[in-house]
mmCIF file of the N, C-alpha and C atoms, coordinates in Angstrom:
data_MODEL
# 
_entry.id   MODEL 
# 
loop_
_atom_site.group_PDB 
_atom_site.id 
_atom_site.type_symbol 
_atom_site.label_atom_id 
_atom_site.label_alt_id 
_atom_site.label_comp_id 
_atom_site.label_asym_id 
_atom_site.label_entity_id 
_atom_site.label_seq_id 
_atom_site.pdbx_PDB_ins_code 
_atom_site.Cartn_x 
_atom_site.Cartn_y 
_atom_site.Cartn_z 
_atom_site.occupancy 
_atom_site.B_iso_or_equiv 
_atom_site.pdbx_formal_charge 
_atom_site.auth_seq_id 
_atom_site.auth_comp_id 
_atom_site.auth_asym_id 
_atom_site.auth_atom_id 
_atom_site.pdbx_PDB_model_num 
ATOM 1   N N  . UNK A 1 1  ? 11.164  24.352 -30.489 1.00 0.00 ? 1  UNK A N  1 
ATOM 2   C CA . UNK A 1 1  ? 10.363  23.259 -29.975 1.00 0.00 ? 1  UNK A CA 1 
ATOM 3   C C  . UNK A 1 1  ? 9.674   23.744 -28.699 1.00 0.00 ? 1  UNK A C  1 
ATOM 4   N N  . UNK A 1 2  ? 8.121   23.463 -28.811 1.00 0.00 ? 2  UNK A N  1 
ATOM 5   C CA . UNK A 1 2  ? 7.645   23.657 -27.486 1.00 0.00 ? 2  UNK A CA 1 
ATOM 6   C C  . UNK A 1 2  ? 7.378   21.994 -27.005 1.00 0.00 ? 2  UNK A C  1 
ATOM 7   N N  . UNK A 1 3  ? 7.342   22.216 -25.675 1.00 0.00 ? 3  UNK A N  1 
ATOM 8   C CA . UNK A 1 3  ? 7.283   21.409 -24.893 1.00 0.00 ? 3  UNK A CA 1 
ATOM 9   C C  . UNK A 1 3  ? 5.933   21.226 -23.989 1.00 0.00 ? 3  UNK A C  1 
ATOM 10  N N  . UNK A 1 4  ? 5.457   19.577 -23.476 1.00 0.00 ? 4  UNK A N  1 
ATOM 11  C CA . UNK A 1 4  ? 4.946   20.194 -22.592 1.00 0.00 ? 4  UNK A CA 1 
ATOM 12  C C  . UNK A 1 4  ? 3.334   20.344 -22.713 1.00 0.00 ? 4  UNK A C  1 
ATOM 13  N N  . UNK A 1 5  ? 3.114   20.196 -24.681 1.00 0.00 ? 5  UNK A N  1 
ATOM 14  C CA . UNK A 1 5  ? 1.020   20.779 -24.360 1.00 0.00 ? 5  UNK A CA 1 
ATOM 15  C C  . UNK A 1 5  ? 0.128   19.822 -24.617 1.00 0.00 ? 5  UNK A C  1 
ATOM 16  N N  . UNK A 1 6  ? -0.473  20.268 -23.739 1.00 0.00 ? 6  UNK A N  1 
ATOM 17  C CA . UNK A 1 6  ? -1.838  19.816 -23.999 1.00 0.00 ? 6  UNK A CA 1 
ATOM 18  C C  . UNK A 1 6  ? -2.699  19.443 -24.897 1.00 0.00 ? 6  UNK A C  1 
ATOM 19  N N  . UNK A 1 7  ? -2.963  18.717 -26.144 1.00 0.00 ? 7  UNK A N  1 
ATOM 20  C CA . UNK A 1 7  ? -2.946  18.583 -27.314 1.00 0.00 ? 7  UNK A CA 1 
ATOM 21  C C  . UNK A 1 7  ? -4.810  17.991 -27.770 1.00 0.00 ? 7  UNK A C  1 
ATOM 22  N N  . UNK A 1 8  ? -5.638  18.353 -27.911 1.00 0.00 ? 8  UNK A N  1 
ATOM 23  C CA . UNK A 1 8  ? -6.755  18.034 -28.577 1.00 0.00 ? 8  UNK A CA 1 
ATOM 24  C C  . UNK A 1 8  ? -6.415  16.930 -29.317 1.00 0.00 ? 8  UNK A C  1 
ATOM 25  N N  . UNK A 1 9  ? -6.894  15.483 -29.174 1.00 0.00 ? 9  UNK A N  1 
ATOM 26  C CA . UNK A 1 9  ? -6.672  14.401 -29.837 1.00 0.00 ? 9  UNK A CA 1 
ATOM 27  C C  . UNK A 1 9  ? -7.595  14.727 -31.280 1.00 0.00 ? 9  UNK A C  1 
ATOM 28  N N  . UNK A 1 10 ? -8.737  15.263 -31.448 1.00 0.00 ? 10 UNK A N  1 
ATOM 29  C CA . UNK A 1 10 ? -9.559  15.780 -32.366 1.00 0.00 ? 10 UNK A CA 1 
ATOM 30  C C  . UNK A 1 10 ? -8.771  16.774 -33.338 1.00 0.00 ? 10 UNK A C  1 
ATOM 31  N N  . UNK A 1 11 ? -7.591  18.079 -32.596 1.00 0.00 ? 11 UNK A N  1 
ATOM 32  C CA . UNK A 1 11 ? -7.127  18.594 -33.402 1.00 0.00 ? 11 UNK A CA 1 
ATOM 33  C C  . UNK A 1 11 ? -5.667  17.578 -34.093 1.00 0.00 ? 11 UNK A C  1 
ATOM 34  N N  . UNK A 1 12 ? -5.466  16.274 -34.063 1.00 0.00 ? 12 UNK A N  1 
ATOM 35  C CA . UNK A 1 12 ? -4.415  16.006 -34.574 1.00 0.00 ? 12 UNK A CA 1 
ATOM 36  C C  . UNK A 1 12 ? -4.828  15.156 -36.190 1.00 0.00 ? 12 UNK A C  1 
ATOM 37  N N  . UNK A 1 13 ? -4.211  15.450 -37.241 1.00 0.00 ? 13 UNK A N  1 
ATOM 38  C CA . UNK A 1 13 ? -4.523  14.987 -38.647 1.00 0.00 ? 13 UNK A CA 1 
ATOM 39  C C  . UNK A 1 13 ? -4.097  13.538 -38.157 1.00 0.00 ? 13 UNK A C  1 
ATOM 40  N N  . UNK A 1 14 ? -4.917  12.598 -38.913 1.00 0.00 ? 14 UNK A N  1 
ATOM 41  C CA . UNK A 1 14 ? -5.246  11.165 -39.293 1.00 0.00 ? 14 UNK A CA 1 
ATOM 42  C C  . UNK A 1 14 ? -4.061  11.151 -39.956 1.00 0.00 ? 14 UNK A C  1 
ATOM 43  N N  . UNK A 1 15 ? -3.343  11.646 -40.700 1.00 0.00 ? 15 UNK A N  1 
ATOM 44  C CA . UNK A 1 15 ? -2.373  11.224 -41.669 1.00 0.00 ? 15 UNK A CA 1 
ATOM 45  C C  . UNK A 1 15 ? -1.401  11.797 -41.871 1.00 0.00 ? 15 UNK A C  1 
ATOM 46  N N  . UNK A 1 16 ? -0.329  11.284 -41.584 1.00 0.00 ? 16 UNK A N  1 
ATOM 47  C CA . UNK A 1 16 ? 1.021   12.556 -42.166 1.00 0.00 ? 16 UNK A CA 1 
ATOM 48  C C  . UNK A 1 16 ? 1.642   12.700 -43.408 1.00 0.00 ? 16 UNK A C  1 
ATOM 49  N N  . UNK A 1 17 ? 2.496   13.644 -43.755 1.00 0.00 ? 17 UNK A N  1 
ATOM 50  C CA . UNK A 1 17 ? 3.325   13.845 -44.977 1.00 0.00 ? 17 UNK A CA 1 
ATOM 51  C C  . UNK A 1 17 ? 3.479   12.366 -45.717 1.00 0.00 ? 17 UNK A C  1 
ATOM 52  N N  . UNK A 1 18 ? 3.980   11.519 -44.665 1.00 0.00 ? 18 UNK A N  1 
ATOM 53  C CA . UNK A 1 18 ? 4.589   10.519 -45.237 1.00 0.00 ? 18 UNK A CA 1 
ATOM 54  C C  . UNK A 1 18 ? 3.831   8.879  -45.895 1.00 0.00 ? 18 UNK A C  1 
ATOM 55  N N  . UNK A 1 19 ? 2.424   9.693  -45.250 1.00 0.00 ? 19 UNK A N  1 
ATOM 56  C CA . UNK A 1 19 ? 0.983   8.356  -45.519 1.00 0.00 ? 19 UNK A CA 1 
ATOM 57  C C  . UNK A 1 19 ? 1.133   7.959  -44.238 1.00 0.00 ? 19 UNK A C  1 
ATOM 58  N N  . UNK A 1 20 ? 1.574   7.553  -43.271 1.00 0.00 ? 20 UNK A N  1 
ATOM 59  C CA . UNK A 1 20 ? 1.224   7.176  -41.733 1.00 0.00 ? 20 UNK A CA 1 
ATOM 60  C C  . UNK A 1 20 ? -0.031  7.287  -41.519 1.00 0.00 ? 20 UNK A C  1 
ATOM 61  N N  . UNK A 1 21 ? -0.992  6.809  -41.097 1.00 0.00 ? 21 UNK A N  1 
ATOM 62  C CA . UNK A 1 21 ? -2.172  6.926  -40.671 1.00 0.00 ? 21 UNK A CA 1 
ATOM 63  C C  . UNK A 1 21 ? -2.662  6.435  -39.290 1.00 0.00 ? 21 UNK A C  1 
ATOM 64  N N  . UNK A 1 22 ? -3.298  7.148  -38.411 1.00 0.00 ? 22 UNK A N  1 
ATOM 65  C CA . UNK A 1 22 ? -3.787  6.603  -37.245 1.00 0.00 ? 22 UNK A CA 1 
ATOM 66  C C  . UNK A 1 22 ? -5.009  5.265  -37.551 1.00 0.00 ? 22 UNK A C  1 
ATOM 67  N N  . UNK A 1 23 ? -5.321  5.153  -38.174 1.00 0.00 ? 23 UNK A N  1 
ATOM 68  C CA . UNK A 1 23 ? -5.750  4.561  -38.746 1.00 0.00 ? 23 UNK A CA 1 
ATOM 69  C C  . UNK A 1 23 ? -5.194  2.606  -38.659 1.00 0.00 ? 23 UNK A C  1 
ATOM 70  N N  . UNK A 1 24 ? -4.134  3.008  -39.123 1.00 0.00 ? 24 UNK A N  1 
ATOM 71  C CA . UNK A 1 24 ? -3.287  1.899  -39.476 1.00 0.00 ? 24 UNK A CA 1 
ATOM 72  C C  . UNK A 1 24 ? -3.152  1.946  -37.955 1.00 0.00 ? 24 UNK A C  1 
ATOM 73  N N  . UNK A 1 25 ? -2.559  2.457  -37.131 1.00 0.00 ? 25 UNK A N  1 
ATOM 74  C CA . UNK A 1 25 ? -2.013  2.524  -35.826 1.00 0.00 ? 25 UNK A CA 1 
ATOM 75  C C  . UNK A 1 25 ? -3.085  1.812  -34.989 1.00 0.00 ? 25 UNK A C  1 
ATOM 76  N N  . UNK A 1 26 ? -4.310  2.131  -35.090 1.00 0.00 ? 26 UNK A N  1 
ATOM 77  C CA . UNK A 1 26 ? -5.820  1.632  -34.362 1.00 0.00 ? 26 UNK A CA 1 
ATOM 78  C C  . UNK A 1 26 ? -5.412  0.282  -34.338 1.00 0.00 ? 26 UNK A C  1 
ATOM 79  N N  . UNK A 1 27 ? -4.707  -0.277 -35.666 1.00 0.00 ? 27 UNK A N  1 
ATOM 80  C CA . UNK A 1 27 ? -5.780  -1.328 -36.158 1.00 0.00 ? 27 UNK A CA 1 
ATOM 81  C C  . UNK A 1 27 ? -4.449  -2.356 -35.441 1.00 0.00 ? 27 UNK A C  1 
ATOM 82  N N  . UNK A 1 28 ? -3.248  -1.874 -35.494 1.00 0.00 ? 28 UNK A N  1 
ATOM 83  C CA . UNK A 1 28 ? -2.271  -2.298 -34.567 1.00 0.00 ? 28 UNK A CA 1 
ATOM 84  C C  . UNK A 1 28 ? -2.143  -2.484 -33.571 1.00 0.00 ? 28 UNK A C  1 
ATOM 85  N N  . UNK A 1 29 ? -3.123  -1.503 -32.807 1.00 0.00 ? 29 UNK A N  1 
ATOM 86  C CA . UNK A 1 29 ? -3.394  -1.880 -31.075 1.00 0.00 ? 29 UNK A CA 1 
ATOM 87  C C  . UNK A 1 29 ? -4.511  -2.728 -31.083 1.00 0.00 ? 29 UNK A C  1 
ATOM 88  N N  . UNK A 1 30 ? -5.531  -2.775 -31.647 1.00 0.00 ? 30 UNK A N  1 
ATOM 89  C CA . UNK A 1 30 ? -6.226  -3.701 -31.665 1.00 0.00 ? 30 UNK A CA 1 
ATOM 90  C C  . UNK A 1 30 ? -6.057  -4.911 -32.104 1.00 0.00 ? 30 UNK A C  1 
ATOM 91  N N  . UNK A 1 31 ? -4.980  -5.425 -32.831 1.00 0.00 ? 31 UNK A N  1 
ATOM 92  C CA . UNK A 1 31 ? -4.593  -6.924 -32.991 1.00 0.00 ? 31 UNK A CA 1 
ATOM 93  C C  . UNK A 1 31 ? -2.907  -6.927 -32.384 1.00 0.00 ? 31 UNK A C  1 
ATOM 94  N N  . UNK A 1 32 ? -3.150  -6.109 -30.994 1.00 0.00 ? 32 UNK A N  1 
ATOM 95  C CA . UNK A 1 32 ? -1.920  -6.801 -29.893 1.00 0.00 ? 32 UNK A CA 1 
ATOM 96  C C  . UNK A 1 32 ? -0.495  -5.827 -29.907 1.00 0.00 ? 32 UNK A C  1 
ATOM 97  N N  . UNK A 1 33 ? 0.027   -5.188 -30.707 1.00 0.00 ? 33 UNK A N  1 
ATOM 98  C CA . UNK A 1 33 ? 0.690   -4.766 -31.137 1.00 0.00 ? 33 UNK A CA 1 
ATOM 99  C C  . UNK A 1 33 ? 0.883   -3.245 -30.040 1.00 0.00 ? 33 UNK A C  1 
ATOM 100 N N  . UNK A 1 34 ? 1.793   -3.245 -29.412 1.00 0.00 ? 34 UNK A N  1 
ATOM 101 C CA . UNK A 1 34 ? 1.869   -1.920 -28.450 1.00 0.00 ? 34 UNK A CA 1 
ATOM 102 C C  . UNK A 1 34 ? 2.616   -1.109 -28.928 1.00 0.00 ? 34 UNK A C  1 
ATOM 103 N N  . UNK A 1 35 ? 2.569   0.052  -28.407 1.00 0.00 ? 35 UNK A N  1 
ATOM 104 C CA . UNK A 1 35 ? 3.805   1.257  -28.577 1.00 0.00 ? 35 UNK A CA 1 
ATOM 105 C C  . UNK A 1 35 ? 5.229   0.881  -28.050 1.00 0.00 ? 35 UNK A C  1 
ATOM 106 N N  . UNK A 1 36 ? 6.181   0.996  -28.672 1.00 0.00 ? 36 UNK A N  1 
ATOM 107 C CA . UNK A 1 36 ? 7.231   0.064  -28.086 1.00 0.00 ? 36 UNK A CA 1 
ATOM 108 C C  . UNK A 1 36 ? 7.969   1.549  -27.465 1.00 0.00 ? 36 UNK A C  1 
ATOM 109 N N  . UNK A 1 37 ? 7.501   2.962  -27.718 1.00 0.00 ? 37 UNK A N  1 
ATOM 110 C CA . UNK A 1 37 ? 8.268   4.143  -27.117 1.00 0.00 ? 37 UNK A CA 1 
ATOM 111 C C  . UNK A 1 37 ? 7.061   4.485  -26.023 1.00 0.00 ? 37 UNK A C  1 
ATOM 112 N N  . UNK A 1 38 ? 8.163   5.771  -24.909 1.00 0.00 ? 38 UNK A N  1 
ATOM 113 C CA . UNK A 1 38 ? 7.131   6.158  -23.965 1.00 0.00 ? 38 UNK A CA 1 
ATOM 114 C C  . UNK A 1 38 ? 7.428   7.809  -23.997 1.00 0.00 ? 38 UNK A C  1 
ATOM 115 N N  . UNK A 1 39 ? 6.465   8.482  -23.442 1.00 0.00 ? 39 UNK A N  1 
ATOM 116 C CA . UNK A 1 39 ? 7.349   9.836  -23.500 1.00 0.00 ? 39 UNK A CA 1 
ATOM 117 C C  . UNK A 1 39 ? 5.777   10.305 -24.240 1.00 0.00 ? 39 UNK A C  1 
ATOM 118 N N  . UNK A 1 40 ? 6.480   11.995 -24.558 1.00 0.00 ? 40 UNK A N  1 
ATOM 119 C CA . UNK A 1 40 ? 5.503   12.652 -25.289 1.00 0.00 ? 40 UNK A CA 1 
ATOM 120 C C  . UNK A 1 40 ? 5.074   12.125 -26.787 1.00 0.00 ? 40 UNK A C  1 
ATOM 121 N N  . UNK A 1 41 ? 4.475   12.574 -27.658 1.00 0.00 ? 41 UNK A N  1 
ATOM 122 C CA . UNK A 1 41 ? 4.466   12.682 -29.070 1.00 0.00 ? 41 UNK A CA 1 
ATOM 123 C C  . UNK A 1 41 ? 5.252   13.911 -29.328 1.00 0.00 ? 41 UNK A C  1 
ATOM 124 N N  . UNK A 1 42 ? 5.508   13.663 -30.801 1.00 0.00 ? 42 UNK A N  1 
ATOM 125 C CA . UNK A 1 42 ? 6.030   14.869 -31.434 1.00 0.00 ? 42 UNK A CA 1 
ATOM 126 C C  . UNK A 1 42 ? 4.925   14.930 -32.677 1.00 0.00 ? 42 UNK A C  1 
ATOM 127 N N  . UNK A 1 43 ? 4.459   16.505 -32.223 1.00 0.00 ? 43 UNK A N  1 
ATOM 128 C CA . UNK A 1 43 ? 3.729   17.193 -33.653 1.00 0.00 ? 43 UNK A CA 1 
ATOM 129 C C  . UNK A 1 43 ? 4.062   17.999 -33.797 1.00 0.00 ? 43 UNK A C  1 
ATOM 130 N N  . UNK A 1 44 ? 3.463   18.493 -34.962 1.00 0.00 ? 44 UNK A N  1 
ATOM 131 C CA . UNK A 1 44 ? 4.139   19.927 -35.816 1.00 0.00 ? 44 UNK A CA 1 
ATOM 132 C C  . UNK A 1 44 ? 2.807   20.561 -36.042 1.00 0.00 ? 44 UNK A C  1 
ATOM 133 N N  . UNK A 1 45 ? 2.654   21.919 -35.995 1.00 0.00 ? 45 UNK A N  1 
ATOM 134 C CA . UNK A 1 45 ? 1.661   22.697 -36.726 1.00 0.00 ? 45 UNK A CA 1 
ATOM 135 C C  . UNK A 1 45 ? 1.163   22.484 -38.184 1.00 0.00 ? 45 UNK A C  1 
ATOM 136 N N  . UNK A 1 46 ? 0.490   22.680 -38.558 1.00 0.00 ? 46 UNK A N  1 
ATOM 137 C CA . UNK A 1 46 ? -0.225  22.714 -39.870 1.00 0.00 ? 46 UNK A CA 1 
ATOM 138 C C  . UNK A 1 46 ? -1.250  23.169 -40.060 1.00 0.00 ? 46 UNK A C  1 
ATOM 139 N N  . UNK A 1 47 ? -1.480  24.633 -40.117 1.00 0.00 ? 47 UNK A N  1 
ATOM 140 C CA . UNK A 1 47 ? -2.692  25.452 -39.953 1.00 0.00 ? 47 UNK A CA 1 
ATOM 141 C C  . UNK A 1 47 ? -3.105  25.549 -38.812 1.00 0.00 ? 47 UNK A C  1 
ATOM 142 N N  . UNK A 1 48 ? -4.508  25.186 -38.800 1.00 0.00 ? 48 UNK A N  1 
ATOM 143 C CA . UNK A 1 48 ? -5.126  25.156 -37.568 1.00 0.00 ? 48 UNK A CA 1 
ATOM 144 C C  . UNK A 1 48 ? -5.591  23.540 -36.460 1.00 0.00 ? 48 UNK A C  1 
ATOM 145 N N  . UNK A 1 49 ? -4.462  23.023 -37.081 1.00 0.00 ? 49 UNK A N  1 
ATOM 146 C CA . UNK A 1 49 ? -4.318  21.184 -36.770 1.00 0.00 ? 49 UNK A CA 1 
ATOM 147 C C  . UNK A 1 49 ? -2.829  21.036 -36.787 1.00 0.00 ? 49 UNK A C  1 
ATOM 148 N N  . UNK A 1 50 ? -2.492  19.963 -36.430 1.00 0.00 ? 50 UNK A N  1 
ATOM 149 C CA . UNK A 1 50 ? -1.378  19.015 -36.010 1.00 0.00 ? 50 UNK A CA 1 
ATOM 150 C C  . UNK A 1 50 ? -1.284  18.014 -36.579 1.00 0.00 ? 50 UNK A C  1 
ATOM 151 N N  . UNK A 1 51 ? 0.198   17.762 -37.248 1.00 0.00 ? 51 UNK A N  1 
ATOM 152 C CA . UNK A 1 51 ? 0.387   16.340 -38.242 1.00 0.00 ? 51 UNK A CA 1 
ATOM 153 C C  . UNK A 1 51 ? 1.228   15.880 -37.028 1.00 0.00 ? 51 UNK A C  1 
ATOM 154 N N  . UNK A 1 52 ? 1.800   14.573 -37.171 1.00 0.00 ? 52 UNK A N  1 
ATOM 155 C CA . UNK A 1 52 ? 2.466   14.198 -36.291 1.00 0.00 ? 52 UNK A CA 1 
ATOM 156 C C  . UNK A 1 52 ? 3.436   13.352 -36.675 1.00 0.00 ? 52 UNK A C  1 
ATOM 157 N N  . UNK A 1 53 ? 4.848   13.627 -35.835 1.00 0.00 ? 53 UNK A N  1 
ATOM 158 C CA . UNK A 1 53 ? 6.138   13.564 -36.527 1.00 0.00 ? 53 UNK A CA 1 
ATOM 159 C C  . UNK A 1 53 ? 6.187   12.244 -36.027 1.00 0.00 ? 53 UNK A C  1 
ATOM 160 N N  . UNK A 1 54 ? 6.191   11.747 -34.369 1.00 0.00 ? 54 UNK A N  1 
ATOM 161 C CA . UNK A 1 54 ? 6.310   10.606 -34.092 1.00 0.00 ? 54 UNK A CA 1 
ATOM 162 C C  . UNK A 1 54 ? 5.049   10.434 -32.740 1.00 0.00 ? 54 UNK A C  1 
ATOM 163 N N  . UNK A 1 55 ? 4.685   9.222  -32.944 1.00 0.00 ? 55 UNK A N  1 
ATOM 164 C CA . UNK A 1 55 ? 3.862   8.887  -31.590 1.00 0.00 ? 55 UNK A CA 1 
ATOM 165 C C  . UNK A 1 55 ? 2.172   8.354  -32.138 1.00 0.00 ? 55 UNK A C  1 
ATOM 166 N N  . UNK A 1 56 ? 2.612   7.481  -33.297 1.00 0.00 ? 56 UNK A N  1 
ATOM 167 C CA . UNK A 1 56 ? 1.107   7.004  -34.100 1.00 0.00 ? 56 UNK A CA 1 
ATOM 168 C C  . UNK A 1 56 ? 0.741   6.267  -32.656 1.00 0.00 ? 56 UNK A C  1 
ATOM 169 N N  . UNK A 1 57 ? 1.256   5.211  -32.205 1.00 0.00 ? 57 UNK A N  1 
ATOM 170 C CA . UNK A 1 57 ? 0.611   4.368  -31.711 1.00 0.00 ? 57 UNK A CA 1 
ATOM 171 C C  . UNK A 1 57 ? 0.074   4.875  -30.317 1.00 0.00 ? 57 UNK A C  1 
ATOM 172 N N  . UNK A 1 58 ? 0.901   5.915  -29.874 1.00 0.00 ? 58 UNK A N  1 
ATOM 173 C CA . UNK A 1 58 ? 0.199   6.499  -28.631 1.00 0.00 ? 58 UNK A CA 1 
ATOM 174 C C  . UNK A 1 58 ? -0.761  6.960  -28.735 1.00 0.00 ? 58 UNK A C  1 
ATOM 175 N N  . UNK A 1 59 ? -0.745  7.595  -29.763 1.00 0.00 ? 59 UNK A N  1 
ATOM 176 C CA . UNK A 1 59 ? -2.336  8.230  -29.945 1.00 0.00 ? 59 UNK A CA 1 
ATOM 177 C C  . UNK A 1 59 ? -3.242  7.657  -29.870 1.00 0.00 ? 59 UNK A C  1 
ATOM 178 N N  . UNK A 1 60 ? -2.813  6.524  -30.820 1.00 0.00 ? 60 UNK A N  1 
ATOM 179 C CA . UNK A 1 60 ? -3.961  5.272  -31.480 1.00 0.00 ? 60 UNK A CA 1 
ATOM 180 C C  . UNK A 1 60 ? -4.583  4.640  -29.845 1.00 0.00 ? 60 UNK A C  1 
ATOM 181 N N  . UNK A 1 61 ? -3.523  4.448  -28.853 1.00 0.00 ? 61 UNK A N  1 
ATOM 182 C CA . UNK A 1 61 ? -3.998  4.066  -27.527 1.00 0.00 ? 61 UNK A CA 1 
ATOM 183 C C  . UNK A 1 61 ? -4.611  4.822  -26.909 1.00 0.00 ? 61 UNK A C  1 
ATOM 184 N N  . UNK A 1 62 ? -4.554  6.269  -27.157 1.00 0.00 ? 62 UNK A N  1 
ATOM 185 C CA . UNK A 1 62 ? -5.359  7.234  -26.416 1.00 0.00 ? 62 UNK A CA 1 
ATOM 186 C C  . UNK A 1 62 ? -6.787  6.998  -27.108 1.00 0.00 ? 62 UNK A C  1 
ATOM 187 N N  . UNK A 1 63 ? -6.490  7.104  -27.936 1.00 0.00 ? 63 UNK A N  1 
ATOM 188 C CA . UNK A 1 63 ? -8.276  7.176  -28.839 1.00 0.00 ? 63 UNK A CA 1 
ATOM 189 C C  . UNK A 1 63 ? -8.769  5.778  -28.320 1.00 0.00 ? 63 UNK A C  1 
ATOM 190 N N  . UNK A 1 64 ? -8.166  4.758  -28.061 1.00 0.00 ? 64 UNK A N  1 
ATOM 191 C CA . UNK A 1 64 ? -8.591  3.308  -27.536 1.00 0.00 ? 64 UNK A CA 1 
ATOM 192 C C  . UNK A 1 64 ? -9.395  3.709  -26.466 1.00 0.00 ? 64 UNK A C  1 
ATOM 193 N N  . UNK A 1 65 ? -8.539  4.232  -25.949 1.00 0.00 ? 65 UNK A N  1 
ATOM 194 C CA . UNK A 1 65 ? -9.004  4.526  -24.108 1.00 0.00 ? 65 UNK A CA 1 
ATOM 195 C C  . UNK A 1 65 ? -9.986  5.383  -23.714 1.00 0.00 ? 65 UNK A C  1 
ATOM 196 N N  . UNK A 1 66 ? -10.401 6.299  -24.966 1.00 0.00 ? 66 UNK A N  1 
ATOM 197 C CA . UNK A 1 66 ? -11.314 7.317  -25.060 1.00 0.00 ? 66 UNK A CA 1 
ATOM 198 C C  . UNK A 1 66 ? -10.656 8.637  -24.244 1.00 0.00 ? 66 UNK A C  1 
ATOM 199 N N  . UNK A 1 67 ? -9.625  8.771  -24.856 1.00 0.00 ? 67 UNK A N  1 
ATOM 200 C CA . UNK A 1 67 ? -9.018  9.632  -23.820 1.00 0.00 ? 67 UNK A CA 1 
ATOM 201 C C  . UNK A 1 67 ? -9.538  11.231 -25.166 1.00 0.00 ? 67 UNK A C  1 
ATOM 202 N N  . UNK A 1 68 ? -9.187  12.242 -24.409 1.00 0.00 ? 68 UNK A N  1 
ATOM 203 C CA . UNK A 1 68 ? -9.302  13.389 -25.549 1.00 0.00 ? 68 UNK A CA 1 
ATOM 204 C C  . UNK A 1 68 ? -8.059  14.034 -25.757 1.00 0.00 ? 68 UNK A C  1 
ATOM 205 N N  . UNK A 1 69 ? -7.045  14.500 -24.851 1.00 0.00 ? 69 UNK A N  1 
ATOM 206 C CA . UNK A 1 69 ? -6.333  14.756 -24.944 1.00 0.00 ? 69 UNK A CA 1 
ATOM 207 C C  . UNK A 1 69 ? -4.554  13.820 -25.170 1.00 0.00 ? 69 UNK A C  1 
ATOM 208 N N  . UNK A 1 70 ? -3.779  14.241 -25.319 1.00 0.00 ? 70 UNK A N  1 
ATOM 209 C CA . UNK A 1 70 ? -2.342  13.721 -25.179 1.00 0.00 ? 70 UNK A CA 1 
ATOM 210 C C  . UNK A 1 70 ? -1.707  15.174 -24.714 1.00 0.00 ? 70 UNK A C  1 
ATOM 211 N N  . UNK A 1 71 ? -0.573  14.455 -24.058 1.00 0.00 ? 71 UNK A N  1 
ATOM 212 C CA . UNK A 1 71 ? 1.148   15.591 -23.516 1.00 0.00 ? 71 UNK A CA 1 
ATOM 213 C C  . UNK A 1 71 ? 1.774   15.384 -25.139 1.00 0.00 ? 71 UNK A C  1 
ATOM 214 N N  . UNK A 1 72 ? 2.229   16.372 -25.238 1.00 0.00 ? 72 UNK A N  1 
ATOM 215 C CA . UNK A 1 72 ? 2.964   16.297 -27.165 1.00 0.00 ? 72 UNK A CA 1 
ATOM 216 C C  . UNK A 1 72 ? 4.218   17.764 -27.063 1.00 0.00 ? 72 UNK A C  1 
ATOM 217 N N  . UNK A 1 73 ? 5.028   17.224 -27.652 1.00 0.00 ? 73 UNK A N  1 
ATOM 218 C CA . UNK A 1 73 ? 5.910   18.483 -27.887 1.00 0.00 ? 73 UNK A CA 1 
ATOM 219 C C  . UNK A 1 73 ? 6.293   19.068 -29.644 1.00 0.00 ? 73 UNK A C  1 
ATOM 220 N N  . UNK A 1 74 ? 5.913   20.231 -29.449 1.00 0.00 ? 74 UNK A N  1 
ATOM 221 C CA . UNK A 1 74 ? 5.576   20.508 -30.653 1.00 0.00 ? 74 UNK A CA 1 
ATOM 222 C C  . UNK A 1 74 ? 6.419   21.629 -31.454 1.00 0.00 ? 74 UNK A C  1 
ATOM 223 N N  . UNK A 1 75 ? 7.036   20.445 -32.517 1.00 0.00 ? 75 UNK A N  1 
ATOM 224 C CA . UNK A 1 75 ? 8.286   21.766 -33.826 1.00 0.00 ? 75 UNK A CA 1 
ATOM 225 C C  . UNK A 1 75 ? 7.658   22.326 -34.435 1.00 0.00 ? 75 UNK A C  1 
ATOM 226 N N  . UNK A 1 76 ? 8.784   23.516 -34.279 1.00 0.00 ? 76 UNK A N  1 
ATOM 227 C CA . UNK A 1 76 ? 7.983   24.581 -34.930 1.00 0.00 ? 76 UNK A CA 1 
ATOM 228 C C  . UNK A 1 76 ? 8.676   24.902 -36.458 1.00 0.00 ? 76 UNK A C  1 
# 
């Protein structure tokens, strides 16, 4: 596990293994619904992008906020 990076909100996949979608997550912060965790995300590699193990809704708030980046710790 790295810890700790700096994470391109652009390099992280819309969707994981499991069907999760940021998508769905958007649409959750936008009708009220917050991140109930705080802390990093957890992603994983996948080529030359990032799926993500936990932290839909943070993201989904970063992309709200127009942010570009997230802090994420990432399995390897």
């Amino acid at each position: 596990m790295i810890f700790n990076i700096k994470v391109k909100i652009i390099d992280i996949l819309p969707v994981n293994s499991d069907g999760q979608t940021l998508e769905n997550a958007i649409n959750d912060i936008k009708y009220g619904f917050k991140s109930r965790t705080t802390g990093n995300v957890l992603l994983y590699k996948e080529n030359d992008k990032y799926g993500i193990g936990d932290g839909f809704h943070r993201i989904a708030e970063c992309i709200l906020n127009n942010k570009t980046h997230i802090i994420a710790d990432i399995s390897l």
